[in-house]
C-alpha positions as CSV (number, residue, x, y, z in Angstrom):
1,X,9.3,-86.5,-55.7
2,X,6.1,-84.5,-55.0
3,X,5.3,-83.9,-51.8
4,X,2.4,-85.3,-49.3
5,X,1.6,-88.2,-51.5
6,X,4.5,-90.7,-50.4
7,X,4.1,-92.7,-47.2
8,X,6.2,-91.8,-43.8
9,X,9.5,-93.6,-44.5
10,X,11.2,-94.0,-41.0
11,X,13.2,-95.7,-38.8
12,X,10.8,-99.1,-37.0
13,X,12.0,-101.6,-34.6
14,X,10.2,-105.2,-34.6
15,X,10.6,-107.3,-32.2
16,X,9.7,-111.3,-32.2
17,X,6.9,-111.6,-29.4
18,X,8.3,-115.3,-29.1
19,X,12.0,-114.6,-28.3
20,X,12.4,-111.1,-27.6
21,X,14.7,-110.4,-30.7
22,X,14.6,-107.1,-32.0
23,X,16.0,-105.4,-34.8
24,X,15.6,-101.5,-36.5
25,X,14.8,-101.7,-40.3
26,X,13.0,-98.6,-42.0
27,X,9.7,-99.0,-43.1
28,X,6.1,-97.1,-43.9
29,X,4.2,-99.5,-41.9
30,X,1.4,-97.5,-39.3
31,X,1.8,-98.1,-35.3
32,X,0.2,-96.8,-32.2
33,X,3.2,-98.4,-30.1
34,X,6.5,-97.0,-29.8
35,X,9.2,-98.3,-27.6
36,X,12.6,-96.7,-26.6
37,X,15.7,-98.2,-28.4
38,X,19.5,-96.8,-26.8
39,X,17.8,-93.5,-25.4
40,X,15.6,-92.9,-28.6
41,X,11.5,-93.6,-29.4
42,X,10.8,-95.8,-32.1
43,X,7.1,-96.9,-33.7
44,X,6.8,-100.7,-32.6
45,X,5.6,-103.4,-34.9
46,X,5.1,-106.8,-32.9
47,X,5.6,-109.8,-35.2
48,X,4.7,-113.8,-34.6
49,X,7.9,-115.0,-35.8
50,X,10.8,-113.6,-37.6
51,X,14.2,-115.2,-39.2
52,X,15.3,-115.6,-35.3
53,X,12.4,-117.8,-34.7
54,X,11.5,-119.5,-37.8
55,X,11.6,-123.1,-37.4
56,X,13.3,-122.8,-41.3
57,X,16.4,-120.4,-40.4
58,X,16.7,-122.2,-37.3
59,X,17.7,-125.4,-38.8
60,X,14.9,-127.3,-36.7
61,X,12.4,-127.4,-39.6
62,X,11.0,-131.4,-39.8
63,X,10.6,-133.0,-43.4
64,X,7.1,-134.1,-43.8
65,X,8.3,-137.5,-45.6
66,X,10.3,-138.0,-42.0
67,X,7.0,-138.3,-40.2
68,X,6.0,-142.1,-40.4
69,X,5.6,-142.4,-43.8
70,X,2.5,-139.9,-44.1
71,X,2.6,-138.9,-47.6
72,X,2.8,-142.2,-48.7
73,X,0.2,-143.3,-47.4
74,X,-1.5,-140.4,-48.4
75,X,-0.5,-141.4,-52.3
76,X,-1.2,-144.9,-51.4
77,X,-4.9,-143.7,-50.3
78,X,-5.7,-141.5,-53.2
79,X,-3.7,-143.1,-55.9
80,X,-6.9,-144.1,-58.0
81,X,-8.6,-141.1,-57.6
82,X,-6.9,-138.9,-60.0
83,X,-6.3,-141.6,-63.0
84,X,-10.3,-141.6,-64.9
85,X,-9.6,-140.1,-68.0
């Protein structure tokens, strides 16, 4: 590899700003944070949501045809729209 033309590949920790969960991954990402992790300092990344939080790994994700019949209506509503030809 040549030298001074690769990112900084280090250790990160991000943490979920909703729960609190954090984990160390490596990355290149840039921070002005760092927070200390079992006695060492890390670059912090703060993220919305994250596989902890996610509403789809969570299992409490809602189906969109479960809410009152809204896309049927919706292709009940537009149904002619689309059929000129």
């Amino acid at each position: 590899m040549k030298e001074g033309i690769h990112p900084n590949y280090r250790d990160v920790v991000f943490v979920d700003q909703s729960n609190g969960f954090q984990f160390v991954t490596r990355s290149t990402v840039q921070t002005k944070e760092t927070i200390t992790v079992d006695g060492k300092d890390f670059p912090l990344v703060k993220l919305e949501t994250t596989s902890e939080s996610h509403p789809f790994y969570t299992g409490t994700q809602k189906s969109v045809d479960n809410l009152g019949g809204r896309v049927e209506k919706f292709r009940n509503k537009f149904a002619r729209v689309g059929l000129k030809k």
